[in-house]
Every structure is written in structure tokens, then in C-alpha cells.
mmCIF file of the N, C-alpha and C atoms, coordinates in Angstrom:
data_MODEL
# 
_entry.id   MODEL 
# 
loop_
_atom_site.group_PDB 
_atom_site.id 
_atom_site.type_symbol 
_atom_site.label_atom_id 
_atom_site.label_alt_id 
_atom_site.label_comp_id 
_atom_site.label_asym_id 
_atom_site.label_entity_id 
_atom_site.label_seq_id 
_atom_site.pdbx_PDB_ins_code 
_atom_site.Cartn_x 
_atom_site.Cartn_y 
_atom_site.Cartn_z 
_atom_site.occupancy 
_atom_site.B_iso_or_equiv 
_atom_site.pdbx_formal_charge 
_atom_site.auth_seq_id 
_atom_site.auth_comp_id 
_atom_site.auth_asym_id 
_atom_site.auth_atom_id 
_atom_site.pdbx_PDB_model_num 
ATOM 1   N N  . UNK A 1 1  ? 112.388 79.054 103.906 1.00 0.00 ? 1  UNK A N  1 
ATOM 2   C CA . UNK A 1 1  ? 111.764 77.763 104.108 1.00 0.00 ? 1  UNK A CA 1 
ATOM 3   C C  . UNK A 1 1  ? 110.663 77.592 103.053 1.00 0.00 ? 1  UNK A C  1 
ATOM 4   N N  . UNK A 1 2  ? 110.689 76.523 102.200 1.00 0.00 ? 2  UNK A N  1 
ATOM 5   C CA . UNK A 1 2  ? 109.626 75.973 101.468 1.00 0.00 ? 2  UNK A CA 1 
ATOM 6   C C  . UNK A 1 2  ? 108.564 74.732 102.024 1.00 0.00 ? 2  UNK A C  1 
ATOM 7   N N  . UNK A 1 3  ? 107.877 74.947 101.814 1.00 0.00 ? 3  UNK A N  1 
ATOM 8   C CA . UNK A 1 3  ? 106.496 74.158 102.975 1.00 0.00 ? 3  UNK A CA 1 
ATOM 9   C C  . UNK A 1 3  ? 105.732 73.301 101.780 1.00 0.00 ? 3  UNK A C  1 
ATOM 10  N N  . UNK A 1 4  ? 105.402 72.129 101.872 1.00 0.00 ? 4  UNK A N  1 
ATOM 11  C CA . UNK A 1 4  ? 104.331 71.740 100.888 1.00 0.00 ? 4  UNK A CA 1 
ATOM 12  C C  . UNK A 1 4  ? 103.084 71.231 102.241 1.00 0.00 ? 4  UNK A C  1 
ATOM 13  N N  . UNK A 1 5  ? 102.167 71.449 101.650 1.00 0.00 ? 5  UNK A N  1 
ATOM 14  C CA . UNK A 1 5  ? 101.203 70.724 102.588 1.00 0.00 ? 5  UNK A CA 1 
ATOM 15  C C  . UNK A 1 5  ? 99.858  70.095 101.603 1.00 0.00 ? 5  UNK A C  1 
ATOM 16  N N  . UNK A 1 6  ? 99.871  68.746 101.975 1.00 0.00 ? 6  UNK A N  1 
ATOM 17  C CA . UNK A 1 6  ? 98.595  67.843 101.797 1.00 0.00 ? 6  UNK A CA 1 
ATOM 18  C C  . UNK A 1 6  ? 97.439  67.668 102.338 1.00 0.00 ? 6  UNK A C  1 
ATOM 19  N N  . UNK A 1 7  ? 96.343  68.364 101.714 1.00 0.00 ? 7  UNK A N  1 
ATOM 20  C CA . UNK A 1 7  ? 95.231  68.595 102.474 1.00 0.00 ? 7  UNK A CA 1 
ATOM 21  C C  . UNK A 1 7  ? 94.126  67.156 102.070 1.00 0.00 ? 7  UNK A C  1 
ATOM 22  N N  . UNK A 1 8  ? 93.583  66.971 103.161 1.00 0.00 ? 8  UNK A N  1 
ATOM 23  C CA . UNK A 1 8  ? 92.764  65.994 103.246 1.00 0.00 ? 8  UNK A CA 1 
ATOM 24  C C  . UNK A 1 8  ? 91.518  66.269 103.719 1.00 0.00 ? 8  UNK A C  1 
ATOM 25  N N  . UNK A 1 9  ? 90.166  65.800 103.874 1.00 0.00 ? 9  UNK A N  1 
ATOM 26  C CA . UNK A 1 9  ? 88.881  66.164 104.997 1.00 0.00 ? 9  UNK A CA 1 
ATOM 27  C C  . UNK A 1 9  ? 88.971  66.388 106.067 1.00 0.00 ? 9  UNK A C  1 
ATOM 28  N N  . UNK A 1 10 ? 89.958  65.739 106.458 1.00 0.00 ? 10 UNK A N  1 
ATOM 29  C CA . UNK A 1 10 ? 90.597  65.139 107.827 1.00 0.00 ? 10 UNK A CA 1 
ATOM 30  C C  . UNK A 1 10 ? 91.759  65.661 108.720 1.00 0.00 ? 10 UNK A C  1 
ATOM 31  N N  . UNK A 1 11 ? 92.380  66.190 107.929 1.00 0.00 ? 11 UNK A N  1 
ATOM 32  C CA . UNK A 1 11 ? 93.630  66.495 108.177 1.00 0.00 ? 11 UNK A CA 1 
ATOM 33  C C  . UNK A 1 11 ? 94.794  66.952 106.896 1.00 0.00 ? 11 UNK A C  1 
ATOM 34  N N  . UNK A 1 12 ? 95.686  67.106 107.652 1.00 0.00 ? 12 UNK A N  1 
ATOM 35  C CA . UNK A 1 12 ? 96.680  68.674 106.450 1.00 0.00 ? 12 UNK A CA 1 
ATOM 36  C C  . UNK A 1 12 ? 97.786  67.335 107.014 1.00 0.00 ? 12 UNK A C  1 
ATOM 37  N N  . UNK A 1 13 ? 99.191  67.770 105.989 1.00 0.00 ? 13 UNK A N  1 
ATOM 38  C CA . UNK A 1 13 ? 100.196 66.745 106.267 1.00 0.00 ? 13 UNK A CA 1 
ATOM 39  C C  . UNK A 1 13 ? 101.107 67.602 105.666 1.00 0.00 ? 13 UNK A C  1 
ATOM 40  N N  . UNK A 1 14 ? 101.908 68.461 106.895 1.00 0.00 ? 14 UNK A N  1 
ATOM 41  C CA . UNK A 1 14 ? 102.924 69.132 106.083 1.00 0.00 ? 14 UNK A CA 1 
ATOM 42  C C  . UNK A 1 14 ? 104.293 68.646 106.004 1.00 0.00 ? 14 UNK A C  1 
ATOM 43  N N  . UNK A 1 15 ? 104.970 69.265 104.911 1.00 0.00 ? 15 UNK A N  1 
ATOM 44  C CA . UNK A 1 15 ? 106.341 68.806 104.720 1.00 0.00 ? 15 UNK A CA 1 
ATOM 45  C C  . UNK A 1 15 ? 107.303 69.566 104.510 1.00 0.00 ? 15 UNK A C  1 
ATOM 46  N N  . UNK A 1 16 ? 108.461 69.523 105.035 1.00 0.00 ? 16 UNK A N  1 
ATOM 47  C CA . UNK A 1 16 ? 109.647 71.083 104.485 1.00 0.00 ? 16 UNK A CA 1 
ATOM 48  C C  . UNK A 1 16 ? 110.741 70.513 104.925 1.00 0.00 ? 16 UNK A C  1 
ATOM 49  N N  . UNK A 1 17 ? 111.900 71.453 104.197 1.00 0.00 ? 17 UNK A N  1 
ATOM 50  C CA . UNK A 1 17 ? 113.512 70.653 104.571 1.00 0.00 ? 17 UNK A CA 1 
ATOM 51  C C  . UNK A 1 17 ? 114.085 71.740 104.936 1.00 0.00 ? 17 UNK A C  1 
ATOM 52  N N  . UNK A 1 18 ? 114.659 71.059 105.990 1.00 0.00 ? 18 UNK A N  1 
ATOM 53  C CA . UNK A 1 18 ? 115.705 71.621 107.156 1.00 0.00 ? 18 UNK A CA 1 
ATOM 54  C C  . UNK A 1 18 ? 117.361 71.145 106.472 1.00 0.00 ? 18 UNK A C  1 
ATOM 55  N N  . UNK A 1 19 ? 118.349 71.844 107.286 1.00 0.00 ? 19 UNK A N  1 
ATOM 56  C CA . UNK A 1 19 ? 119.689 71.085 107.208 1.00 0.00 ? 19 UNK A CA 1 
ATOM 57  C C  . UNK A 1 19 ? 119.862 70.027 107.146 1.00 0.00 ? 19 UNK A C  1 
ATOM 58  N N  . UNK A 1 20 ? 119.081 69.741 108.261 1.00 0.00 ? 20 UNK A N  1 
ATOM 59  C CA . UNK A 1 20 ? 119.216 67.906 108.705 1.00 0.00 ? 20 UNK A CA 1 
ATOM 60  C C  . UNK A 1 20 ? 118.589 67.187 107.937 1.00 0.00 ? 20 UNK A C  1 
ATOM 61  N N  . UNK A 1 21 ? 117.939 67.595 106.910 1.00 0.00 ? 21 UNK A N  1 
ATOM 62  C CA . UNK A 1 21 ? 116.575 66.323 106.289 1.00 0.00 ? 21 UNK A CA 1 
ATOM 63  C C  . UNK A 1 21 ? 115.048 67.273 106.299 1.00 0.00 ? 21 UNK A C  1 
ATOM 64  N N  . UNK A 1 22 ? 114.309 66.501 105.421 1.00 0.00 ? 22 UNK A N  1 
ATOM 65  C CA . UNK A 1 22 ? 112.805 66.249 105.717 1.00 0.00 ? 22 UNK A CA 1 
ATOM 66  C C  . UNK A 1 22 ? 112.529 66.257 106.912 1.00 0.00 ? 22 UNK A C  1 
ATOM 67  N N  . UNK A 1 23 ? 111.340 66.785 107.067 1.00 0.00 ? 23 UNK A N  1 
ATOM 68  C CA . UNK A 1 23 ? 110.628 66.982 108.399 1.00 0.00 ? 23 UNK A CA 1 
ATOM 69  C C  . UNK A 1 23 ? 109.202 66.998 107.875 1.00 0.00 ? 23 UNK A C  1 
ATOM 70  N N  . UNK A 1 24 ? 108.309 66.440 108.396 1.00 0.00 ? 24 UNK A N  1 
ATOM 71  C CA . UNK A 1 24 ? 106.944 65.993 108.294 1.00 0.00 ? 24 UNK A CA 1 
ATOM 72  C C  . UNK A 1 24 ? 106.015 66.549 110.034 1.00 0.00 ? 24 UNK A C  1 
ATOM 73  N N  . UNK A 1 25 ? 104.981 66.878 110.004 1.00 0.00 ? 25 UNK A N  1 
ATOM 74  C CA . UNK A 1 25 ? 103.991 66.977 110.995 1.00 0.00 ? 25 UNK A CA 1 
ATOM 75  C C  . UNK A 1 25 ? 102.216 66.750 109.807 1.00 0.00 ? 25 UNK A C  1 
ATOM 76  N N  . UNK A 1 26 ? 101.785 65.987 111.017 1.00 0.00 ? 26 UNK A N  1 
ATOM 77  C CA . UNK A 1 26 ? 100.333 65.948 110.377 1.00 0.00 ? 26 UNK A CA 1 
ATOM 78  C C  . UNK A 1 26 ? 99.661  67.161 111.685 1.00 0.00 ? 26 UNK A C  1 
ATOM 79  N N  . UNK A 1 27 ? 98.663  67.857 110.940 1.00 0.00 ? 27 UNK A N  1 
ATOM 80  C CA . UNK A 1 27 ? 97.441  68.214 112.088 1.00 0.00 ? 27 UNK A CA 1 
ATOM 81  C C  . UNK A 1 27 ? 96.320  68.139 111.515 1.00 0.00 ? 27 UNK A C  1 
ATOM 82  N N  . UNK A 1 28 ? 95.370  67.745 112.507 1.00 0.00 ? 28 UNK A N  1 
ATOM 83  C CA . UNK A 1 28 ? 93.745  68.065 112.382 1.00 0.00 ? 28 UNK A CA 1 
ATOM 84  C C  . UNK A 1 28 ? 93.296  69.284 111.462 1.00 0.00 ? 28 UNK A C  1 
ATOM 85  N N  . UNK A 1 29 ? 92.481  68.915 110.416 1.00 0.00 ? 29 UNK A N  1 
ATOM 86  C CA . UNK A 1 29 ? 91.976  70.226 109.618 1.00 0.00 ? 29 UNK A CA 1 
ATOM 87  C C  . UNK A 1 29 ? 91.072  70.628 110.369 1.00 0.00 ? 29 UNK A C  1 
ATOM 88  N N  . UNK A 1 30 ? 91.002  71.752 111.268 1.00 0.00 ? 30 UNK A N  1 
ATOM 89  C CA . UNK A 1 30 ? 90.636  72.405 112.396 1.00 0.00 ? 30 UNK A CA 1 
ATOM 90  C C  . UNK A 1 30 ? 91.233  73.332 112.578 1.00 0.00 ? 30 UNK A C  1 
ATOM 91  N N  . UNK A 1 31 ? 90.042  74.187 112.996 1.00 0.00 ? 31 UNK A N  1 
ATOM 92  C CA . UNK A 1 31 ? 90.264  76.142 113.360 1.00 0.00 ? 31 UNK A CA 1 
ATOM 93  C C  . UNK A 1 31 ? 91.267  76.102 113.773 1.00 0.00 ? 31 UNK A C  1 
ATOM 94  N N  . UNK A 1 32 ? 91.584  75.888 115.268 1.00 0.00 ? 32 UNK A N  1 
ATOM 95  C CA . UNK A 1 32 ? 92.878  75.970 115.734 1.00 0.00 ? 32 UNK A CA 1 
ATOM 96  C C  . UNK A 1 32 ? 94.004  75.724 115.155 1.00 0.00 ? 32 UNK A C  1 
ATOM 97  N N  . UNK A 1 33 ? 94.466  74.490 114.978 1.00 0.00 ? 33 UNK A N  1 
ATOM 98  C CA . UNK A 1 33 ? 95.022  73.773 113.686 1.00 0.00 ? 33 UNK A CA 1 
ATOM 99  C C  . UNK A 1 33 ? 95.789  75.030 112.726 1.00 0.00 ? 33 UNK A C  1 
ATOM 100 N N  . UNK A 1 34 ? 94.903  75.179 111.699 1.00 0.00 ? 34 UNK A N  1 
ATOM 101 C CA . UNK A 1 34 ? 95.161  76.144 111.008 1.00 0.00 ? 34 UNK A CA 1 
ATOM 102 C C  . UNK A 1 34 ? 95.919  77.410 111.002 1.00 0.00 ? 34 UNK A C  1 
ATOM 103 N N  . UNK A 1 35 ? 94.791  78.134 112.374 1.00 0.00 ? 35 UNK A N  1 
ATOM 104 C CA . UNK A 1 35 ? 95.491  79.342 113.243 1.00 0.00 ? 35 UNK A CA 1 
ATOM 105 C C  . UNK A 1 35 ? 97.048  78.786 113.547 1.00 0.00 ? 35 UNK A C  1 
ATOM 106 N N  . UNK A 1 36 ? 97.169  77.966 114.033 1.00 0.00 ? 36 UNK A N  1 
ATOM 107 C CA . UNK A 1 36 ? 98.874  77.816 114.977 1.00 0.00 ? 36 UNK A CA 1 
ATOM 108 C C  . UNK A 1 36 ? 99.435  77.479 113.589 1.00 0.00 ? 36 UNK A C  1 
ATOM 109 N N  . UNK A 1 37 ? 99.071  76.787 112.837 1.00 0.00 ? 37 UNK A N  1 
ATOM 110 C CA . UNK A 1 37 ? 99.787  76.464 111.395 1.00 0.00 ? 37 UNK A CA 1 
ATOM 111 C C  . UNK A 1 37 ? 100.076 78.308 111.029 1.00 0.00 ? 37 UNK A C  1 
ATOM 112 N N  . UNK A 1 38 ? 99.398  78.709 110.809 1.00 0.00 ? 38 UNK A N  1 
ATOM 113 C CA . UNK A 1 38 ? 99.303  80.409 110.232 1.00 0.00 ? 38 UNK A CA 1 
ATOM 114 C C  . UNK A 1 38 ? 100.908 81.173 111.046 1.00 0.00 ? 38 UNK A C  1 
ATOM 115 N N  . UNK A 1 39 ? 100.409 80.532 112.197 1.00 0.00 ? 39 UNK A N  1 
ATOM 116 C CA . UNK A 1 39 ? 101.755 81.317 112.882 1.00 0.00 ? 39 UNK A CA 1 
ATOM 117 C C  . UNK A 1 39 ? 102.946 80.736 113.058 1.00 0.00 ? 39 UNK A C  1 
ATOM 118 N N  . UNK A 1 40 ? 103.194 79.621 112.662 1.00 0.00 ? 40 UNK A N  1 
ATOM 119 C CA . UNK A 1 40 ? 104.413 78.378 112.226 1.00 0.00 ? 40 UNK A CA 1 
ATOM 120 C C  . UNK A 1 40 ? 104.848 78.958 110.836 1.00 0.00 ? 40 UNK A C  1 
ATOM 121 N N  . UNK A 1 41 ? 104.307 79.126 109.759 1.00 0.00 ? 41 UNK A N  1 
ATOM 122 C CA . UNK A 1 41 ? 104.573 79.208 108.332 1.00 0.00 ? 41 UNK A CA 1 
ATOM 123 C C  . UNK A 1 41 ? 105.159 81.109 108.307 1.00 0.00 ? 41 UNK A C  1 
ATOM 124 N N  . UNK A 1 42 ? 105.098 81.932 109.646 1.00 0.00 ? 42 UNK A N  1 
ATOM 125 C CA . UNK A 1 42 ? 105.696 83.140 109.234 1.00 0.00 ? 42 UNK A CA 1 
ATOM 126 C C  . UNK A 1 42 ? 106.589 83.635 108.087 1.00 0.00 ? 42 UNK A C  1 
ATOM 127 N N  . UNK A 1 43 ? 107.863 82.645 108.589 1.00 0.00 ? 43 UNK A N  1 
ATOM 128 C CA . UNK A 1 43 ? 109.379 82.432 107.784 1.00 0.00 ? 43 UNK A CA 1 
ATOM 129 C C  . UNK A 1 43 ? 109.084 81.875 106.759 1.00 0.00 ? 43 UNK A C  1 
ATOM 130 N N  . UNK A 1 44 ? 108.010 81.412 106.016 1.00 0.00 ? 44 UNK A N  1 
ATOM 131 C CA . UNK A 1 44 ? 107.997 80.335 104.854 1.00 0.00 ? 44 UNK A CA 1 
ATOM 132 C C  . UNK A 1 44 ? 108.277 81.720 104.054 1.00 0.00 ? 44 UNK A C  1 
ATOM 133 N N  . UNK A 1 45 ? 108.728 80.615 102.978 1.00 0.00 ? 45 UNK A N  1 
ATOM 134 C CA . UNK A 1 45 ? 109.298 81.645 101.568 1.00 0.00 ? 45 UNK A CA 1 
ATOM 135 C C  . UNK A 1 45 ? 108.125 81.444 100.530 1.00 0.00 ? 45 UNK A C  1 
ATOM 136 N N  . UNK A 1 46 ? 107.687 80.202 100.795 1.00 0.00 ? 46 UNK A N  1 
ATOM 137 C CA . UNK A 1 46 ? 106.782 79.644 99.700  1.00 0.00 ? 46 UNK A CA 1 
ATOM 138 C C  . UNK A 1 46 ? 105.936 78.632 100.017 1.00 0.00 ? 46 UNK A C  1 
ATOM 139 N N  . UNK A 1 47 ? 105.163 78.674 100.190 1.00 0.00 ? 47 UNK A N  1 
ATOM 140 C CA . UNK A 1 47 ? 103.854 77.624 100.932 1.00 0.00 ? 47 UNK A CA 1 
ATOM 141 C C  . UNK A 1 47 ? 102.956 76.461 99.693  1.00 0.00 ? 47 UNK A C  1 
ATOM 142 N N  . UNK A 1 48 ? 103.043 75.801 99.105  1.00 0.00 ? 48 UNK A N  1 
ATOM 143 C CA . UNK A 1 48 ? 102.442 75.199 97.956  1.00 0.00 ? 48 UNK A CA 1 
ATOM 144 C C  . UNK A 1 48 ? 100.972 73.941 98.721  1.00 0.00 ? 48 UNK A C  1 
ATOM 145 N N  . UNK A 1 49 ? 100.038 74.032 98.670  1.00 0.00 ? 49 UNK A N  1 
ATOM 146 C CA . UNK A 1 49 ? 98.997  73.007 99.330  1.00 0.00 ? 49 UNK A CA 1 
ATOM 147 C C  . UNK A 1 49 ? 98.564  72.623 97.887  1.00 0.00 ? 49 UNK A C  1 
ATOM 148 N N  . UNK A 1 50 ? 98.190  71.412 97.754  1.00 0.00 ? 50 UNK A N  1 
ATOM 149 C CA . UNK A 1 50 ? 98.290  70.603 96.706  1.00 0.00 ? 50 UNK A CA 1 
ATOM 150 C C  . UNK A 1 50 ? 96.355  70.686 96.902  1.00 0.00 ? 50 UNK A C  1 
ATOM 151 N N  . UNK A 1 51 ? 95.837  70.814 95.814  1.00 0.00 ? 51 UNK A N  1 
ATOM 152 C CA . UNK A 1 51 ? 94.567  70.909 95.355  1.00 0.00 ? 51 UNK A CA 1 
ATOM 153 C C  . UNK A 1 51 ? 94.220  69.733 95.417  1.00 0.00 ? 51 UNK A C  1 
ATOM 154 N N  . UNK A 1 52 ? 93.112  69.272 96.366  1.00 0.00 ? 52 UNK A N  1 
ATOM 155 C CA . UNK A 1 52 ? 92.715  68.368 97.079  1.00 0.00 ? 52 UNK A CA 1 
ATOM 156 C C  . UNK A 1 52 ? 90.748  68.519 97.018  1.00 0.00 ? 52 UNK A C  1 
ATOM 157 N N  . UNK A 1 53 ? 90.179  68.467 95.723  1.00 0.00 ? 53 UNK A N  1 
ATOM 158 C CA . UNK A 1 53 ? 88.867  68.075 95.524  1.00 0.00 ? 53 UNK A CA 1 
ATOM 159 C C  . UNK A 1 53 ? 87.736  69.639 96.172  1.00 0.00 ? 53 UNK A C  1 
ATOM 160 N N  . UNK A 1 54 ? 88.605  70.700 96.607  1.00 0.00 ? 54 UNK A N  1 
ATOM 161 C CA . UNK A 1 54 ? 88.001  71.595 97.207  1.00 0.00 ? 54 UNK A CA 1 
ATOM 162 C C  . UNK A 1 54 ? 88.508  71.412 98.403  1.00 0.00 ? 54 UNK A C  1 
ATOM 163 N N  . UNK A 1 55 ? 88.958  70.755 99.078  1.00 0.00 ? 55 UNK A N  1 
ATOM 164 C CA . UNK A 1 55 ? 89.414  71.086 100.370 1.00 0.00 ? 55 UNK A CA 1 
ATOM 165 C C  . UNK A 1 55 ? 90.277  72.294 100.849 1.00 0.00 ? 55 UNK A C  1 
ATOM 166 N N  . UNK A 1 56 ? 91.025  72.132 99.779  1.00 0.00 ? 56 UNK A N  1 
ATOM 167 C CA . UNK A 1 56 ? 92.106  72.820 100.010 1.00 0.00 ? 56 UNK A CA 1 
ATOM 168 C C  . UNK A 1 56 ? 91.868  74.299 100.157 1.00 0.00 ? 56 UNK A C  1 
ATOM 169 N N  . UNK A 1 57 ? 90.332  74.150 99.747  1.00 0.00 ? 57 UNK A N  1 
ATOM 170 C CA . UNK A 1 57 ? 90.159  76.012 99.650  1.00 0.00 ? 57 UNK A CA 1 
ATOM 171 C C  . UNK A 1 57 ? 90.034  76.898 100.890 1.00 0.00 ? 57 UNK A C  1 
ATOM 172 N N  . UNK A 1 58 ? 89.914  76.517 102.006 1.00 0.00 ? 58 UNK A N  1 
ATOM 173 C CA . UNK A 1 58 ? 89.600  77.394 103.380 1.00 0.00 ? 58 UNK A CA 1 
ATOM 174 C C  . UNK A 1 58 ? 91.254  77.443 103.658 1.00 0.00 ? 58 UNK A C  1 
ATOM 175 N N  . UNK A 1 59 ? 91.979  76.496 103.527 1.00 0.00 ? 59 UNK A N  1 
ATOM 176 C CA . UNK A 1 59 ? 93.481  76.473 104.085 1.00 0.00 ? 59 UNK A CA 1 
ATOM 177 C C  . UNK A 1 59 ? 93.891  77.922 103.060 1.00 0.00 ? 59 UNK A C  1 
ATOM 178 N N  . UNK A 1 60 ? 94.176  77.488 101.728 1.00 0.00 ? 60 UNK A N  1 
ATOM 179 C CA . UNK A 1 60 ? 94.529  78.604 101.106 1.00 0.00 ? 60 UNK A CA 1 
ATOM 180 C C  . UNK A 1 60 ? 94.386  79.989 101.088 1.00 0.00 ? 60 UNK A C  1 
ATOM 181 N N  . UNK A 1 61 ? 92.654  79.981 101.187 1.00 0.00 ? 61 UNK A N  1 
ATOM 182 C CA . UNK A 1 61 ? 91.889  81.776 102.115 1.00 0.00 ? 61 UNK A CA 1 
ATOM 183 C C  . UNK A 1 61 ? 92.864  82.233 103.586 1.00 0.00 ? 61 UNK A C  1 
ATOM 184 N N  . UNK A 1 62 ? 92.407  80.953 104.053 1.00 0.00 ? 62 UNK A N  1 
ATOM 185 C CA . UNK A 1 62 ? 93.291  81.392 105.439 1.00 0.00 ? 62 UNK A CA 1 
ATOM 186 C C  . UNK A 1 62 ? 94.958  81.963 105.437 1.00 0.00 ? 62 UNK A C  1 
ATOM 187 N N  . UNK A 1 63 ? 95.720  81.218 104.974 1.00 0.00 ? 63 UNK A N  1 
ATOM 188 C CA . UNK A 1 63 ? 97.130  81.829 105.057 1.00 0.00 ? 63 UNK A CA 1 
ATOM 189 C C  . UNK A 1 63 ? 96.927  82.739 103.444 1.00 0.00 ? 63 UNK A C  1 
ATOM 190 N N  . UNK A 1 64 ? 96.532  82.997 102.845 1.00 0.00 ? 64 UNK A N  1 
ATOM 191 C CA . UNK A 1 64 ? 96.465  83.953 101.933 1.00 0.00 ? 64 UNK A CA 1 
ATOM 192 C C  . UNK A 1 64 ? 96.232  85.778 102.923 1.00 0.00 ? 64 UNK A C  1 
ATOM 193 N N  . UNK A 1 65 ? 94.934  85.102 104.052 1.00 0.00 ? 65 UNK A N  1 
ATOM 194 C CA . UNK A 1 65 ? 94.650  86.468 104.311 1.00 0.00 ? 65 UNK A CA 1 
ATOM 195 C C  . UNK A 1 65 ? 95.480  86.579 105.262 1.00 0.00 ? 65 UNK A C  1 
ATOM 196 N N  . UNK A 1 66 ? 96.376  85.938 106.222 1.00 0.00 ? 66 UNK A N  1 
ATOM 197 C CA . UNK A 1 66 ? 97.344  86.006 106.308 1.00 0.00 ? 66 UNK A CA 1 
ATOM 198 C C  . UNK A 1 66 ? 98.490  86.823 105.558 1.00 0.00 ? 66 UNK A C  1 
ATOM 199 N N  . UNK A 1 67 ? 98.572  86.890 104.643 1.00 0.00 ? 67 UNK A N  1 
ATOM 200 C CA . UNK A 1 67 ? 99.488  87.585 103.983 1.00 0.00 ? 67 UNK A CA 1 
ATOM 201 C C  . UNK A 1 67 ? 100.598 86.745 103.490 1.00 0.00 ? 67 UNK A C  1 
ATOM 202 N N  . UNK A 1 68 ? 100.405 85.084 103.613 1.00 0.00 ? 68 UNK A N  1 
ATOM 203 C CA . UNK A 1 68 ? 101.304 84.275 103.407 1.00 0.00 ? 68 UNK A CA 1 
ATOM 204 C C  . UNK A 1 68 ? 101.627 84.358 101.801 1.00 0.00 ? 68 UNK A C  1 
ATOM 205 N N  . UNK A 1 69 ? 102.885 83.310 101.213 1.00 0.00 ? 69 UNK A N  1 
ATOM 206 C CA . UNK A 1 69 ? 102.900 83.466 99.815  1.00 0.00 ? 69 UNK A CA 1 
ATOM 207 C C  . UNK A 1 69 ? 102.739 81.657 99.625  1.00 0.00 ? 69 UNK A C  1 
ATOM 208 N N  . UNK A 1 70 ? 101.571 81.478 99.356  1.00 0.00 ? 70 UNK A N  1 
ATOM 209 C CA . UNK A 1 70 ? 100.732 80.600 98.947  1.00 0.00 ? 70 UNK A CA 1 
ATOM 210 C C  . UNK A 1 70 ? 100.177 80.104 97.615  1.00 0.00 ? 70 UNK A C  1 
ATOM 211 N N  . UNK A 1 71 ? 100.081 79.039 97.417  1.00 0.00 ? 71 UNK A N  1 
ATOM 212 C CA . UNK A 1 71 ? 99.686  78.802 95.720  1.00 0.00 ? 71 UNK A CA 1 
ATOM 213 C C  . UNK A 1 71 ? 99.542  77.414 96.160  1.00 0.00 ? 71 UNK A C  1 
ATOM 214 N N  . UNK A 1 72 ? 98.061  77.255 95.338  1.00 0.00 ? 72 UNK A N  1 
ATOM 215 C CA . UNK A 1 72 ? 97.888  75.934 95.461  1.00 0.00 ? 72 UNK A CA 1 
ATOM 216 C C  . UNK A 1 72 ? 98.070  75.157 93.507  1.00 0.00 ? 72 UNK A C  1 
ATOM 217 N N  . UNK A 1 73 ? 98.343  73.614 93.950  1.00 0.00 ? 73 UNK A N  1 
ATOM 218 C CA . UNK A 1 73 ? 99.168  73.037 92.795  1.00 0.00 ? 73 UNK A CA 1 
ATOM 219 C C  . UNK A 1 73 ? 97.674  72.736 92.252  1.00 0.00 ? 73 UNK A C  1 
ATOM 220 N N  . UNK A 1 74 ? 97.727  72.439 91.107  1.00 0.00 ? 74 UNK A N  1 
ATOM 221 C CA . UNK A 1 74 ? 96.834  71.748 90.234  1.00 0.00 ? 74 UNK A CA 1 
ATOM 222 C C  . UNK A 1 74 ? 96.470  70.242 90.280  1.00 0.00 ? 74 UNK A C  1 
ATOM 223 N N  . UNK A 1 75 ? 97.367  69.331 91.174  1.00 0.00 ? 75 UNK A N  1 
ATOM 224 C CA . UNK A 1 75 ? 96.768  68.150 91.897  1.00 0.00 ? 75 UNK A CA 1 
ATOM 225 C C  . UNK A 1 75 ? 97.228  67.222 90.378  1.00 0.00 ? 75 UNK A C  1 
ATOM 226 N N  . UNK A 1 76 ? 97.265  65.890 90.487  1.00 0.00 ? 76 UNK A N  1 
ATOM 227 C CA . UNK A 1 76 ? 97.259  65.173 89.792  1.00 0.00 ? 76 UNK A CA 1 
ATOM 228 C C  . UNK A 1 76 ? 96.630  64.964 88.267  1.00 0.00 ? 76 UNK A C  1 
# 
């Protein structure tokens, strides 16, 4: 599974493809949030969060220390 996620102040907006299609979920950028995100993304092959003004940096620490395989994009 490949994961992209859009980080915002506000909120994360992830995205990944299944058999069936695209699949989208937004959550709250929040502890919890994150945590249950951490344990959703196990199976990911490749996690990409798009560099978002500094936001993006606690998401990335987090599933990094996780042990996830994570890389954030260089953003626009």
C-alpha cells in the first residue's frame, strides 16, 4: 500500500489506492489522530506527506519513530 497524506494546521487528508479505486479519509491533526493513523499505515509500503510550511514535521517524527517508511515531498 502507498499512502500520500496532506498535512494542514488543522488536519491531515490521506489518500491511497485499493482494487476498487481511491480512497480518501481526513483526520484531526491530533495526538490521537496520529497514534491510530500510526497503527492504520502498518502495511504501508511507502508513506509520502507532502511538506506543508513545517507542519508536516511532528507527523513525519511520529511515523518515522514508528519505524514507518516515510519521506516527506518537497511541496510545490
Amino acid at each position: 500500500m502507498f499512502v500520500g497524506i496532506d498535512v494542514s494546521k488543522d488536519q491531515l487528508e490521506r489518500a491511497w489506492r485499493t482494487p476498487s479505486g481511491l480512497k480518501r479519509a481526513r483526520l484531526a491533526y491530533q495526538e490521537a489522530e496520529r497514534q491510530a493513523l500510526v497503527a492504520r499505515l502498518q502495511t504501508a509500503q511507502r508513506i509520502v506527506v507532502e511538506a506543508t510550511g513545517g507542519y508536516e514535521r511532528l507527523l513525519v517524527a511520529t511515523l518515522a519513530e514508528a519505524g514507518l517508511p516515510v519521506v516527506a515531498s518537497p511541496g510545490p
